[in-house]
Every structure is written in C-alpha cells, then in structure tokens.
C-alpha positions as CSV (number, residue, x, y, z in Angstrom):
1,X,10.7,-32.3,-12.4
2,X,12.7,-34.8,-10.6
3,X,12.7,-38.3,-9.6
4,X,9.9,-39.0,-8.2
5,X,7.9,-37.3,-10.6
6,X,10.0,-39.4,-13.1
7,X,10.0,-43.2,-11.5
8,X,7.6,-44.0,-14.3
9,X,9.7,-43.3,-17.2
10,X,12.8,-44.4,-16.2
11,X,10.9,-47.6,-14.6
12,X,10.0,-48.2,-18.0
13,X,13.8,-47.8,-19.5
14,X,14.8,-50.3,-16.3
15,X,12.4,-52.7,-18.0
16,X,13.1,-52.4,-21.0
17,X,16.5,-52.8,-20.3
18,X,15.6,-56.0,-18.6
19,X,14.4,-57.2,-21.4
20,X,16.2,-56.8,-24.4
21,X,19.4,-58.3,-21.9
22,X,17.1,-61.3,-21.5
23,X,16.5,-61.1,-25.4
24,X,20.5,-60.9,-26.3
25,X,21.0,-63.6,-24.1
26,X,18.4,-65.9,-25.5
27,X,19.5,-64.9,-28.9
28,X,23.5,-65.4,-28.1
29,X,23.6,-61.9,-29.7
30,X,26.9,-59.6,-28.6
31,X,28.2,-56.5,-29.5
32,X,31.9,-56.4,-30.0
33,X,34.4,-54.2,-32.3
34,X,31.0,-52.3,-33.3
35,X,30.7,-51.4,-29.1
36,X,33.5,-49.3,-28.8
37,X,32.2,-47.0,-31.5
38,X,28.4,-46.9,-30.5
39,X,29.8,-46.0,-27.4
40,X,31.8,-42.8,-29.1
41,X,29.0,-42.0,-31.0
42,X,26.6,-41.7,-28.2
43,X,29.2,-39.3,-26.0
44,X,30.2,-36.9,-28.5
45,X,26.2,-36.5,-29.7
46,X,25.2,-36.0,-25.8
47,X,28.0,-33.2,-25.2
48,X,27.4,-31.6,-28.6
49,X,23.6,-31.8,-28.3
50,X,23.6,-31.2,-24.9
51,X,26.0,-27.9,-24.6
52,X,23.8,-26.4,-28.2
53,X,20.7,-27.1,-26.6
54,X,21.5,-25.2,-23.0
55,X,23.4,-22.6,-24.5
56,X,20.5,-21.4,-26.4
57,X,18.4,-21.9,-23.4
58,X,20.9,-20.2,-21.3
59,X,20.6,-17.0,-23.7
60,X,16.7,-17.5,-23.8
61,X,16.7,-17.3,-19.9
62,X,18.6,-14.4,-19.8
63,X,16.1,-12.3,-22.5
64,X,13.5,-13.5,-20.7
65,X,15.5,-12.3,-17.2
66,X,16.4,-8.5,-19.4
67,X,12.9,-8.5,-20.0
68,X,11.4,-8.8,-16.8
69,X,14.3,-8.7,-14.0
70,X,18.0,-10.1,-13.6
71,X,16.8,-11.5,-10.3
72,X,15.1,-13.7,-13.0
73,X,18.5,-15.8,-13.8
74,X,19.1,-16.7,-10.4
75,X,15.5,-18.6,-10.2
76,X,16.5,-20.6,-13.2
77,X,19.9,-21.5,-11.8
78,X,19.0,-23.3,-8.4
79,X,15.6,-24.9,-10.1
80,X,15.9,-28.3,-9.3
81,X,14.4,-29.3,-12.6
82,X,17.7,-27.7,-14.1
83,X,20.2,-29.7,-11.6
84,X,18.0,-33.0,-12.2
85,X,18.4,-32.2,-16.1
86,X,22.0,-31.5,-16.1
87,X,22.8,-34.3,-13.4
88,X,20.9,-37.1,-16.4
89,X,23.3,-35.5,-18.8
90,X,26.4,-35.9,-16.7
91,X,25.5,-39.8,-15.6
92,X,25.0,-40.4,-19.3
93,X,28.0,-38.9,-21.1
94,X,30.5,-40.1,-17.4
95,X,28.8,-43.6,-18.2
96,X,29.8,-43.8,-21.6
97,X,33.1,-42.7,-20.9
98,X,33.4,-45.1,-17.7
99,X,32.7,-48.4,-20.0
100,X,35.1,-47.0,-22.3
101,X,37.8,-46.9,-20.4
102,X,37.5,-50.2,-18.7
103,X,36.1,-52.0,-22.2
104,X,38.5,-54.6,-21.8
105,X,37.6,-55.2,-18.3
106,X,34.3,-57.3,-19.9
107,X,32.8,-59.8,-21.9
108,X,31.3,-59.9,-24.9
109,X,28.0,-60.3,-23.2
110,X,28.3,-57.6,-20.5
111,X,29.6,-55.2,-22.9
112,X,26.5,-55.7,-25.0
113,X,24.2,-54.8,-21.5
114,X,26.5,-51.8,-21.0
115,X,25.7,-50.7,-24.5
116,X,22.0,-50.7,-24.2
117,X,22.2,-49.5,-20.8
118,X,24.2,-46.6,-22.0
119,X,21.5,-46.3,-24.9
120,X,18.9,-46.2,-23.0
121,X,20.9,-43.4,-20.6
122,X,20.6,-41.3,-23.5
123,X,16.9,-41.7,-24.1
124,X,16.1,-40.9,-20.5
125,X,18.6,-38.1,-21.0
126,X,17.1,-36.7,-24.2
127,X,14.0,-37.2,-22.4
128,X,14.5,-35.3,-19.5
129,X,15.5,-32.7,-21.3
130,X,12.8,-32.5,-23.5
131,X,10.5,-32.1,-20.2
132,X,13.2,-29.5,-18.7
133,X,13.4,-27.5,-21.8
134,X,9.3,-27.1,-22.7
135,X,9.1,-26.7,-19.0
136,X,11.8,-23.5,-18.9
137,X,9.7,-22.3,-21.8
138,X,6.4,-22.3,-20.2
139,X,8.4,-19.9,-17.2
140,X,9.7,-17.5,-19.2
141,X,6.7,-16.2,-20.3
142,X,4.7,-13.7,-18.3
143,X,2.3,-15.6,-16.9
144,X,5.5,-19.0,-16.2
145,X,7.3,-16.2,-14.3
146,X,4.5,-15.2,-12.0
147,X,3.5,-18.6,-11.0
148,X,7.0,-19.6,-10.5
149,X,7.7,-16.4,-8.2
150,X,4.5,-17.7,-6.8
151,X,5.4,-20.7,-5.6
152,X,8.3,-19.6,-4.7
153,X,7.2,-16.8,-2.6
154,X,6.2,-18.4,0.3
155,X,5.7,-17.3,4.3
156,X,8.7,-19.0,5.4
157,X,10.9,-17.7,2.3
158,X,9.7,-14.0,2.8
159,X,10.7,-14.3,6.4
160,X,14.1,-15.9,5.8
161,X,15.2,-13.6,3.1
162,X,14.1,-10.6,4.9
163,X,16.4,-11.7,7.9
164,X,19.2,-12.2,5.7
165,X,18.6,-9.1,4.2
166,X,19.2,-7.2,7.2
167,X,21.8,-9.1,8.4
168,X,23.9,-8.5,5.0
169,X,22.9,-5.7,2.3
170,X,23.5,-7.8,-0.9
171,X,21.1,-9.9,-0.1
172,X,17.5,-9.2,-1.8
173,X,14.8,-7.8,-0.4
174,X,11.9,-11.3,-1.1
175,X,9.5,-9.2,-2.8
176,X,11.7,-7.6,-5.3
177,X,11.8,-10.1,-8.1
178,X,7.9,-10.3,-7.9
179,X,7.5,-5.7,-8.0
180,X,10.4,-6.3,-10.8
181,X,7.9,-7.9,-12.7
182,X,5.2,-6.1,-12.1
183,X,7.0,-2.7,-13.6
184,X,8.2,-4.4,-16.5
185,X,5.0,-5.9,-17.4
186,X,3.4,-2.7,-17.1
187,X,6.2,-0.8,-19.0
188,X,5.4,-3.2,-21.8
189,X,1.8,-2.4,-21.6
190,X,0.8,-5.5,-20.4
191,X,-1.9,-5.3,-18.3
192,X,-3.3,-8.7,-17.7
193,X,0.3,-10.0,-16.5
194,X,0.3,-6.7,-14.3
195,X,-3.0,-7.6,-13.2
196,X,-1.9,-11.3,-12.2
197,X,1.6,-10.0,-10.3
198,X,-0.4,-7.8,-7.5
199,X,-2.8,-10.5,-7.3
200,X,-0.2,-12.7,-6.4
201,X,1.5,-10.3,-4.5
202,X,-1.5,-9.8,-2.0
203,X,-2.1,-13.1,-1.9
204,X,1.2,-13.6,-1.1
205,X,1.6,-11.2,1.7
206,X,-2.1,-11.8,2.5
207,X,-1.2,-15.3,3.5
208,X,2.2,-13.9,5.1
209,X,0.2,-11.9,7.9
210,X,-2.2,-14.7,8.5
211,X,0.2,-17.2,9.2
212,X,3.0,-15.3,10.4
213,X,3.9,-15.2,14.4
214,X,2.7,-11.6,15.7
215,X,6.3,-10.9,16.8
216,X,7.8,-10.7,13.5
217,X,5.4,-8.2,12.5
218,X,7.4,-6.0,15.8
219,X,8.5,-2.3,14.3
220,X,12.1,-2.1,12.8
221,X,12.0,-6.5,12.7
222,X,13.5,-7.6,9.3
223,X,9.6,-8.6,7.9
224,X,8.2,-5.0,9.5
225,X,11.2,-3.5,7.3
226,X,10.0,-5.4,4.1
227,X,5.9,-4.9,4.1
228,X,7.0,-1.0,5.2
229,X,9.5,-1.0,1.5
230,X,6.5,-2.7,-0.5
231,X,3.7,-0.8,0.9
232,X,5.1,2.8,1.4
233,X,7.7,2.6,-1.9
234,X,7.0,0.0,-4.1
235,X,3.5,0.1,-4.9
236,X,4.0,4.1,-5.6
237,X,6.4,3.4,-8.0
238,X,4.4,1.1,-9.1
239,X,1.4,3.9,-9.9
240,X,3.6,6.1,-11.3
241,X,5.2,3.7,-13.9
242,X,1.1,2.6,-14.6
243,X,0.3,6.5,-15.0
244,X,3.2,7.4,-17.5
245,X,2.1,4.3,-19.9
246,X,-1.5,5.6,-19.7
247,X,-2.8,2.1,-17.5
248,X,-5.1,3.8,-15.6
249,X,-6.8,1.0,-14.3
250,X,-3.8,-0.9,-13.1
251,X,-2.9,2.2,-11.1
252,X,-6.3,1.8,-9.6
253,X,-5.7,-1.9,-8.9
254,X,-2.6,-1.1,-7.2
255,X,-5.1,0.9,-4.7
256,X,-7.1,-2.7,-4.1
257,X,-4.0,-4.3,-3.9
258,X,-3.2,-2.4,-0.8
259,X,-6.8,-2.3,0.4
260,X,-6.5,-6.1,0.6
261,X,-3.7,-6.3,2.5
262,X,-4.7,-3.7,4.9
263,X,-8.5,-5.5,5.4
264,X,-5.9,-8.8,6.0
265,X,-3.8,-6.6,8.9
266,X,-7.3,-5.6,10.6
267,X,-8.7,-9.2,10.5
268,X,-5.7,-10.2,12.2
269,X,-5.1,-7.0,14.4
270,X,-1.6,-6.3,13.0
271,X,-1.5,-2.6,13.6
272,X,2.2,-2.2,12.0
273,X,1.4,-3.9,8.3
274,X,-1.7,-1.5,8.9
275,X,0.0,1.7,9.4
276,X,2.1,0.9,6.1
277,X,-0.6,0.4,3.7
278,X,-2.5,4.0,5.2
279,X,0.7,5.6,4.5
280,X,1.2,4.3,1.5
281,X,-1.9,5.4,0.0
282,X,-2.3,9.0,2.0
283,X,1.0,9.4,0.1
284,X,-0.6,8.4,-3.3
285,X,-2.9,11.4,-2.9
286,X,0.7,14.3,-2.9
287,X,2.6,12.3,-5.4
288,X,0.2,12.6,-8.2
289,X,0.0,15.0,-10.3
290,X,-3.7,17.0,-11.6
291,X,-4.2,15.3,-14.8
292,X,-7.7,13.7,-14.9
293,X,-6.4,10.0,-14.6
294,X,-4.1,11.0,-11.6
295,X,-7.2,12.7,-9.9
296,X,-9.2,9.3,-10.3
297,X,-6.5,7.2,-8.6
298,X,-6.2,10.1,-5.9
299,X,-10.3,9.2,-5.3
300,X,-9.7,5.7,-5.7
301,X,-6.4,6.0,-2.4
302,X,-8.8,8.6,-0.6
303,X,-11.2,6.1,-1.0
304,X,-9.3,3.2,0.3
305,X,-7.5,4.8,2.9
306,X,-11.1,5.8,4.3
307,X,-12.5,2.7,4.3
308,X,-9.6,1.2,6.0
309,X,-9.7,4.3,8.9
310,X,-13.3,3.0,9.2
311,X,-12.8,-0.6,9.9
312,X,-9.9,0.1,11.9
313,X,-12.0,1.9,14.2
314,X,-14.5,-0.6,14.3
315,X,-11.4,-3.0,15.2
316,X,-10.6,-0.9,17.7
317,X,-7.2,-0.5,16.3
318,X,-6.5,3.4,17.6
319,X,-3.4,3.9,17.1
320,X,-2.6,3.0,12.8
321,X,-6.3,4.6,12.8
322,X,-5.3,8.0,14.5
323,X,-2.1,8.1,12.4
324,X,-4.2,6.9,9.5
325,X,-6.5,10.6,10.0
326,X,-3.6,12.3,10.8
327,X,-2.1,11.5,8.0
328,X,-5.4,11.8,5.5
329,X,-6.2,15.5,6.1
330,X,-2.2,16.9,6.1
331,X,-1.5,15.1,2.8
332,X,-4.9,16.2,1.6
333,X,-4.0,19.3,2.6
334,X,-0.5,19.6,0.9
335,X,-2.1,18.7,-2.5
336,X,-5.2,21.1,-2.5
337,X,-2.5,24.1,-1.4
338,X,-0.1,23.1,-4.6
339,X,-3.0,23.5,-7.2
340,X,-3.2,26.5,-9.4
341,X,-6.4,27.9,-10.7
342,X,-6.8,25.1,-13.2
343,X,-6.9,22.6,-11.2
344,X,-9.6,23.1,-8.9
345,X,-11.4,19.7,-9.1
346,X,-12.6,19.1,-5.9
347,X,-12.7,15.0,-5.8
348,X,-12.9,13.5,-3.0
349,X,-12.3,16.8,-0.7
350,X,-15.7,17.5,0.5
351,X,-16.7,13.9,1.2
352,X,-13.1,14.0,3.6
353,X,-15.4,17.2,5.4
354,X,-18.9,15.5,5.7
355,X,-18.3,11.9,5.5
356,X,-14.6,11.2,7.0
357,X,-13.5,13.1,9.9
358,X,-16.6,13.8,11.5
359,X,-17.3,10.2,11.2
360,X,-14.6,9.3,12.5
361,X,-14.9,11.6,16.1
362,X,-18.6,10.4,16.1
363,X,-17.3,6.9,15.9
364,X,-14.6,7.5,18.9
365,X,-16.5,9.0,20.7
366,X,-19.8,7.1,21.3
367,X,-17.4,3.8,21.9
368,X,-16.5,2.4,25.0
369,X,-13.3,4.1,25.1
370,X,-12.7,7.0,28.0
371,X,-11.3,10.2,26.6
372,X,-9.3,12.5,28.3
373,X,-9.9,16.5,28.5
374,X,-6.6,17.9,27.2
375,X,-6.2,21.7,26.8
376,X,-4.4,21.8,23.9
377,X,-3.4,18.7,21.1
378,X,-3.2,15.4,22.6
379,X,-0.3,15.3,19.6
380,X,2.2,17.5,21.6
381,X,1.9,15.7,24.7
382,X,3.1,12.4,23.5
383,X,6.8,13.2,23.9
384,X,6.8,14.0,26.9
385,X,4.1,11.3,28.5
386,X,1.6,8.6,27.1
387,X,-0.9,9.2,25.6
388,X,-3.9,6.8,24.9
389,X,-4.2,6.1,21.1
390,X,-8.1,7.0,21.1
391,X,-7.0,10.8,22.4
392,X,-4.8,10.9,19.2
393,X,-8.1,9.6,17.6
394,X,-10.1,12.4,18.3
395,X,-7.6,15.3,18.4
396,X,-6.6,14.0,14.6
397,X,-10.2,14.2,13.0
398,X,-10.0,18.0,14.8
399,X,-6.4,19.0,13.1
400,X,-7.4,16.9,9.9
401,X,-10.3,18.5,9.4
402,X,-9.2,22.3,10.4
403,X,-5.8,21.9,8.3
404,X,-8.2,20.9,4.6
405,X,-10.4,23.4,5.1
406,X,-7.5,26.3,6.0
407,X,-6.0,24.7,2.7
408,X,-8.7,25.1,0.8
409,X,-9.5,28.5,2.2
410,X,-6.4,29.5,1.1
411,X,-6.9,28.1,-2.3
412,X,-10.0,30.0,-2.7
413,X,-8.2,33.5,-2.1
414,X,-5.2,32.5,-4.3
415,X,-7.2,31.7,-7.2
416,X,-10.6,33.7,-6.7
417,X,-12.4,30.8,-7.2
418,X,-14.6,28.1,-5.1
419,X,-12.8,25.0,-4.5
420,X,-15.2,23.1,-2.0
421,X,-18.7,22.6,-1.8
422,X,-18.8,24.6,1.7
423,X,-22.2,23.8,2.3
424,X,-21.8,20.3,2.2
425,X,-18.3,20.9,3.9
426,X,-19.9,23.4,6.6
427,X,-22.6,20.2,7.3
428,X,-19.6,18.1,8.5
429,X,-18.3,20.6,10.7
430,X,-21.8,21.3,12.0
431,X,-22.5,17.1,12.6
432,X,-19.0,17.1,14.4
433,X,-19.3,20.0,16.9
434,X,-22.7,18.3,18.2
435,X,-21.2,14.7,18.7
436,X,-18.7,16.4,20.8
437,X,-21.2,18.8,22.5
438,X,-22.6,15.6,23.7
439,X,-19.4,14.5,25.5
440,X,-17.2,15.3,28.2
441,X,-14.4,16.7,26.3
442,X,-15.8,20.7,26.5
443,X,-12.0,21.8,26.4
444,X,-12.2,20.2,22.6
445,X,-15.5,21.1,22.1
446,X,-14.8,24.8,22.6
447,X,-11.5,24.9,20.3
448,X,-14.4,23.1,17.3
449,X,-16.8,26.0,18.0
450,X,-14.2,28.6,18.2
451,X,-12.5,27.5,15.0
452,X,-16.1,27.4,13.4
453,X,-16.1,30.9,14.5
454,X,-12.8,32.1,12.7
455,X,-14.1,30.6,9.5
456,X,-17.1,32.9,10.1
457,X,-14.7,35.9,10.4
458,X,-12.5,34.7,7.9
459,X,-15.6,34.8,5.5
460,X,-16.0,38.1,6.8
461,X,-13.0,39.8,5.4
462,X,-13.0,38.2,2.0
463,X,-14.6,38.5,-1.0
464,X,-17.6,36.8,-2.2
465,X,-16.2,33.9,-3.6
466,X,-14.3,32.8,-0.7
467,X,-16.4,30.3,1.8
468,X,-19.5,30.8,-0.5
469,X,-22.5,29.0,0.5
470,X,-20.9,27.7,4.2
471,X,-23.6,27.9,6.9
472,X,-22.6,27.3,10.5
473,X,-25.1,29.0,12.0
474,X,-26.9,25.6,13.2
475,X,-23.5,25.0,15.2
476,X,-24.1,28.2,17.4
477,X,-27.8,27.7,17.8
478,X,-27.1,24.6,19.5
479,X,-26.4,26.5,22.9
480,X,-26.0,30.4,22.9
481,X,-24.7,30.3,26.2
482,X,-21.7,28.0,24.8
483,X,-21.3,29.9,22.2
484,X,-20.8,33.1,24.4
485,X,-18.6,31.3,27.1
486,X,-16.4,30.2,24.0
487,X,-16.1,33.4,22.6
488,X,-14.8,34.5,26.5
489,X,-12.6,32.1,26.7
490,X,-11.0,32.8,23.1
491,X,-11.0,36.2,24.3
492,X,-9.5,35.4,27.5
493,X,-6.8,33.4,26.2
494,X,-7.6,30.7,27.5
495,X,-8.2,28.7,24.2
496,X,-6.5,29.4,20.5
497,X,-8.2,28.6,17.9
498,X,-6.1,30.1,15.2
499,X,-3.5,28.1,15.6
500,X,-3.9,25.2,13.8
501,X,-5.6,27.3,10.7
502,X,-2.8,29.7,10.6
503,X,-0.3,27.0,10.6
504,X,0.5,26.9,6.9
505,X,-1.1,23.3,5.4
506,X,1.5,20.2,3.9
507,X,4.3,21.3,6.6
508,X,6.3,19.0,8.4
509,X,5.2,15.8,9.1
510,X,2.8,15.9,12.0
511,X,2.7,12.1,12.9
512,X,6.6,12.1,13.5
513,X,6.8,16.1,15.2
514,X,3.5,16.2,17.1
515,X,2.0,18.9,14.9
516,X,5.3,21.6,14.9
517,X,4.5,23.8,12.0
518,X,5.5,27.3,10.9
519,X,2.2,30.1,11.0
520,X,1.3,32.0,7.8
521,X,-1.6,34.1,9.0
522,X,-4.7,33.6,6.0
523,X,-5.4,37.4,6.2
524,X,-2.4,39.7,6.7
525,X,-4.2,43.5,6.6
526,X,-8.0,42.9,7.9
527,X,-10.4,45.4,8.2
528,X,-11.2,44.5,11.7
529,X,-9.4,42.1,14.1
530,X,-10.5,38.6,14.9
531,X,-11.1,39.9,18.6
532,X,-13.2,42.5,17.4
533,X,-15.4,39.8,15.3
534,X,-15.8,38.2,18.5
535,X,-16.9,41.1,20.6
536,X,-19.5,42.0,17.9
537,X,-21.1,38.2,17.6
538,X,-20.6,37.9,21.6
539,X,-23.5,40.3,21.3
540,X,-25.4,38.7,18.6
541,X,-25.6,35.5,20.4
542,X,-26.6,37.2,23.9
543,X,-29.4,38.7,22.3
544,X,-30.8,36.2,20.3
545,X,-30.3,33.9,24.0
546,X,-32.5,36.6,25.8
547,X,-34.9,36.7,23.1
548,X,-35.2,32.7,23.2
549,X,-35.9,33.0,26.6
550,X,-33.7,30.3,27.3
551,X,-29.9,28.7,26.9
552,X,-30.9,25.9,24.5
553,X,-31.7,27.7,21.0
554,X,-33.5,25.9,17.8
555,X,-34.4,26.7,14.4
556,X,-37.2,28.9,15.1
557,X,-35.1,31.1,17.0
558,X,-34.8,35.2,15.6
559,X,-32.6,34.9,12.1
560,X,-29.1,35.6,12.8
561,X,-28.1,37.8,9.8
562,X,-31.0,39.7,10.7
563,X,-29.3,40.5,14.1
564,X,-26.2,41.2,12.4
565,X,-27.6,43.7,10.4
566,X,-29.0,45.8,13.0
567,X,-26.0,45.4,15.4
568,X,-23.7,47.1,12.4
C-alpha cells in the first residue's frame, strides 16, 4: 500500500473535488458559520476513530506477534503500508486544524473548497485505512505472516542482517523470525503452516546460495555463521519440537528441507553451506531418541545425509564429502552403542555397511583422483601437513565403517542379541576390500583385510549370537598370498588393525581431533590371543594356497572351516 498503488483513488477524490468547487461556484453556494463546526466535527471523529481503531489493531498485532514471535511487532511497525496509513491520518486531522486556525484568513468561497477538501481528506483517510487494516488482518494469520517474512526475506536482507549481526549482538540473526514461526506453528499443531515456513525457508536460502557471491559463503564470514546456526541448530530444534507434539511428518520434512538446500550447495559447488546441512543431519541420527517415530526420522537424516555424500562425490566436492562419512559412521556409531536391549531396531545400519561406505571408497577410488599410500590414517596427518581431501575420502569410509561395526559388536555382547544383519553387513566389507585390492593403496588394503580378520577372531571368542551369519571368507580367497603377507605384517607390527575397533565408538569428535580416542578393548579375558588367531589361520590360508596350486584362490577352492577343523 502506498501511493502509487493509490493514484487511482485519490485521483478520483482530486476530481471530485474539482468538481463539486466548479458546482459551488456555479451555484454561488458558500459555507460560513456552519464551516467552522464541520470542520470540528471532522477532527475530533478522525482522532477518536482513528486512535480506537489502531489501538485495537496495535493489541491484535501484538497477539498475533505472542502467538507466533515478538520479532513479529517489529515487521508491523516499519511496514510502509502502516506509515502511509498513519501519514493520511496526520495530513487529514493537521489540515483541519490548519484552516481552523487561519479561518479568517479566507472567503466565503475558499472556505467552502477547504471544507470539501478537508471532507474528502477524511474519505481518502477512512479509506486508506480501511485497505491498511483488512490488509494487517490478512498478515496476522499464519499463512499473512509467512508470505510477509517471505518477501521480506530476501538475498540482499539475509546478507545485511547477518553483517550487522556480527558486528553488534542485539541485532537478529535474519532467519530467526521465519524458525520463530515455524516452532510455534508446530507447537500449535499446525502442520500445513509448518509445512509452508520450511518451504519458504529453503526457497529462501535456496535462492540465497544461488545468487550470492562465493566469497560470502568463506568460513567464519557473517552469512557462513548464519546457514551454520540454521542448519546445525535450528532445524534440530525444529525436529525435536515436531516429535514432542507427535508431527512426525513435519520432522520428516525438516529432513527434505535440508536435503534441498544441500542438492542447492552441490549445484553450485559451495562446500561450506554443504558441510552444514551433513552435520546437521548426522547429528539428527544421536539426538533422537528410540521411539518408533524418532527411528523413522533417524532413516529419513541417514537417508538424506547419504544421498548428499553421493552427489557430492559425484561433484567432486571431497572435502564436505569426507567430513560428511566421517561424520555418518561416528554418530551412527554413538547411537547404536547408547541402546539397550529393547531397542535393537536395526534401521538404516546395515544399508550404512553394504550400500554407503563401501560405495563410497569404490566411488573414490575408480575416479580420476591420485591417492596417496599412507601408513596409518590420512586423519592424523592433517595437522601437521596437507592432506588431499580425496585421502580423507577414503580413509573415512575405512574408520566409518570399522567404528559401526565395533559398535554394533559391542551391542551384540551387551545385550546377547543380534543387532545387524552381518551377512548383508559382512557383503559390504567383502565388496570394499576388492575395490581396494584393485588399487595402489596396499598399505590400506592390508589394514581392511587385517580388520576383517579381527572380526573373524572376535567371532571366535564369543558366543553364538555375536557376528551370527557374517561370512568373510570370500575376502581371503581373493589372494592367499595377501592374506598371509597381511597376517605377517600384523604380526610384525608393521600394521594395527585393532586400533580403530578398540577405540571405544561416539568418542570425541574425529573431524575436529583427527580420530584421538580413548581404547576399551571388546574382549578383556580371551581364551587365546589375537596373535595366536593369526598364527593358526596363517596356516589355514598357506595350505589351502598350496592346495590351489596357485596365489589367486576362487570359490572352488578346499572349504575353509573344513581346514580349520582339522588344524584344531
């Protein structure tokens, strides 16, 4: 509302004005002791109109703002449609009050054109605020509030308020009126007005990182700051207020909320934005609890969070992808090694075994990208010397994938119960030991193999439920004489591969301290010693290498608990 969306009407009162002067005139008609009152009359019913009608407004607003969020208020107040209205008001009543005062300053005739003009005032007053007032209706309801944060909300208003947010703490964050909104909707049980705020605040920030200059997208800039509080914090709480009013779906849309903004961030190579939204929703997966409708939006942010890993790699975008894996298998980890017996629903667990970090070191590895040999986790070197994002790639899908299965290992001999499908999960371990037998990167390809081997021994010294149904047999069969020379070299010392399954699972964070953890061996008083385990299946595998009369073996070589029976 304003002006220019107004010339109509108050081009009409301008004529009509014209013409009922012209009429006066013709008609010698004036207006004289009766002017001074018309004049009184129409002040006092402006103000008194005027200060009922915006005082009940006023209070309306600020329900409406108690509702949904006290940012609300503010909105209102620097509207222009609520200046413009006021500003009519003001002209009208100071005009009246003008002619007033200088009444005997004119004739009979040009008081009579003052008095319609000052009539007519009020109409385009009462007018305006007729619009102003159905218009403030219309925003305070759910659906008024979202569009006008939504027009509001715009790239260059996100990037200004985030500045001078930084620059001075009292200042709001620009996305906090909008999540305000959100929460209350959702606290009210709304779920269509819920629905509408994170459409419009992807779109929003959608449109942010597709117009917005890469630079203020830099870590630690004022924006980066911003998208990290919406993405990390604010859509959490945002789950968490959906699960306690039972919404279950509009937890699960907060999770496409964030998978739109992170497909936006790999569209437009913005690794930062990127790494938010993965940590956001690895985080998802720990802060929920085990109740049935928390486990399906733990599927639904394992589920996005792989996707986006996926298309990262695809982008080439290493780096938020490595941290992404990284990331994925500790917090995975954490929240398998917190259940009790009760809770033992494996979700989305195996599928993180077979179909995500395997895939993800097949994808690395057959892409253009060189890797490096490292003898020991790429992780710990990059404090003291760079480290190319695609090493951090492969080394995370090893400790990702190492740190859920020693968690649910654990699990298993907590509870005495099966929490994995270990057949499906000892597949995935299988597919990723021969992706990397057919690379360069044997120091890597050892520690796989050799950590294969402890879950073999592992299995060994506990019970029958523990590991039941896990085959890895196929991974040793692919090349006796590798297997052998790994078992050496574990035997040697020249690899560990106990370390990272011994290191207890949900520890520190390995992104930010390179994988530092504190050791809690699985099996504190076994019946024999890993080394021993070894000695015993470095015979195994030399025999059933003689007896395939060759290095390679296959699946028609001599059966391998067969062997292990007679060597016992």
């Amino acid at each position: 509302m304003g002006l220019k969306d107004d010339w109509p009407k108050w081009g009409a009162l301008t004529l009509l004005l014209i013409g009922l002067s012209g009429a006066t005139y013709c008609l010698n008609y004036t207006i004289s002791g009766t002017g001074v009152s018309i004049l009184n009359t129409l002040a006092r019913a402006q103000a008194a109109i005027f200060a009922i009608v915006f005082s009940v407004l006023i209070l309306g607003v600020q329900l409406s703002a108690s509702s949904y969020s006290p940012r609300l208020a503010s909105s209102f107040s620097s509207d222009p449609a609520y200046k413009w209205a006021v500003g009519i008001f003001a002209i009208s009543i100071g005009f009246n009050i003008a002619v007033l005062f200088l009444i005997d300053l004119f004739s009979n005739f040009q008081l009579t054109v003052l008095v319609l003009t000052a009539f007519l005032l009020a109409v385009g007053a009462f007018w305006t605020m007729y619009e102003f007032v159905d218009e403030t209706l219309e925003k305070t309801t759910p659906e008024g509030i979202l569009n006008q944060i939504s027009d509001n909300l715009t790239s260059e208003h996100i990037i200004s308020v985030s500045e001078a947010s930084t620059g001075d703490p009292t200042d709001r964050d620009p996305f906090l009126t909008l999540i305000s909104v959100i929460r209350s909707s959702i606290e009210q049980s709304d779920r269509v007005s819920a629905k509408f705020g994170l459409d419009i605040l992807a779109d929003r920030i959608n449109n942010l990182l597709k117009t917005g200059s890469e630079d203020i997208f830099e870590e630690e800039s004022p924006v980066d700051e911003s998208l990290e509080g919406v993405c990390v914090d604010q859509l959490a709480h945002i789950v968490e207020d959906a699960i306690d009013e039972d919404l279950t779906q509009t937890a699960v849309e907060v999770t496409s909320t964030a998978e739109s903004i992170g497909e936006t961030a790999i569209e437009e190579e913005l690794e930062r934005p990127l790494e938010h939204v993965l940590e956001g929703q690895s985080d998802l997966i720990d802060l929920l609890g085990f109740a049935p409708d928390e486990e399906r939006v733990r599927r639904e942010a394992i589920d996005t969070s792989r996707r986006l890993i996926s298309d990262s790699i695809d982008a080439e975008l290493w780096y938020p992808a490595a941290v992404g894996i990284r990331r994925l298998g500790w917090i995975s980890a954490t929240s398998v090694i917190k259940r009790d017996a009760d809770q033992r629903q494996d979700e989305r667990y195996t599928t993180l075994l077979i179909n995500g970090f395997p895939k993800y070191l097949r994808d690395v590895l057959q892409s253009d990208k060189g890797l490096t040999e490292y003898q020991t986790t790429a992780w710990f070197y990059r404090s003291t010397g760079d480290v190319d994002p695609a090493d951090l790639l492969s080394w995370a899908c090893y400790e990702s994938i190492t740190e859920l299965t020693s968690a649910a290992v654990r699990y298993e001999i907590k509870t005495d119960r099966q929490f994995l499908n270990w057949q499906h999960a000892s597949h995935g371990w299988v597919e990723g030991f021969e992706e990397l037998y057919e690379s360069d990167l044997e120091n890597l390809t050892q520690i796989w193999m050799g950590t294969a081997l402890y879950l073999d021994y592992l299995e060994s010294e506990t019970g029958s439920n523990i590991l039941n149904g896990a085959d890895l047999k196929r991974l040793y069969m692919k090349d006796y004489g590798f297997t052998v020379d790994t078992i050496d070299a574990i035997l040697d010392g020249d690899i560990d591969v106990r370390r990272r399954m011994d290191y207890y699972p949900g520890g520190p964070n390995p992104v930010d301290l390179g994988g530092i953890n504190y050791t809690v061996p699985i099996i504190r008083d076994p019946d024999q010693t890993f080394q021993e385990f070894l000695e015993h299946q470095k015979s195994v595998y030399q025999t059933v290498g003689q007896s395939s009369g060759g290095r390679v073996g296959g699946f028609g070589d001599p059966d391998l608990d067969d062997l292990n029976d007679n060597k016992e």
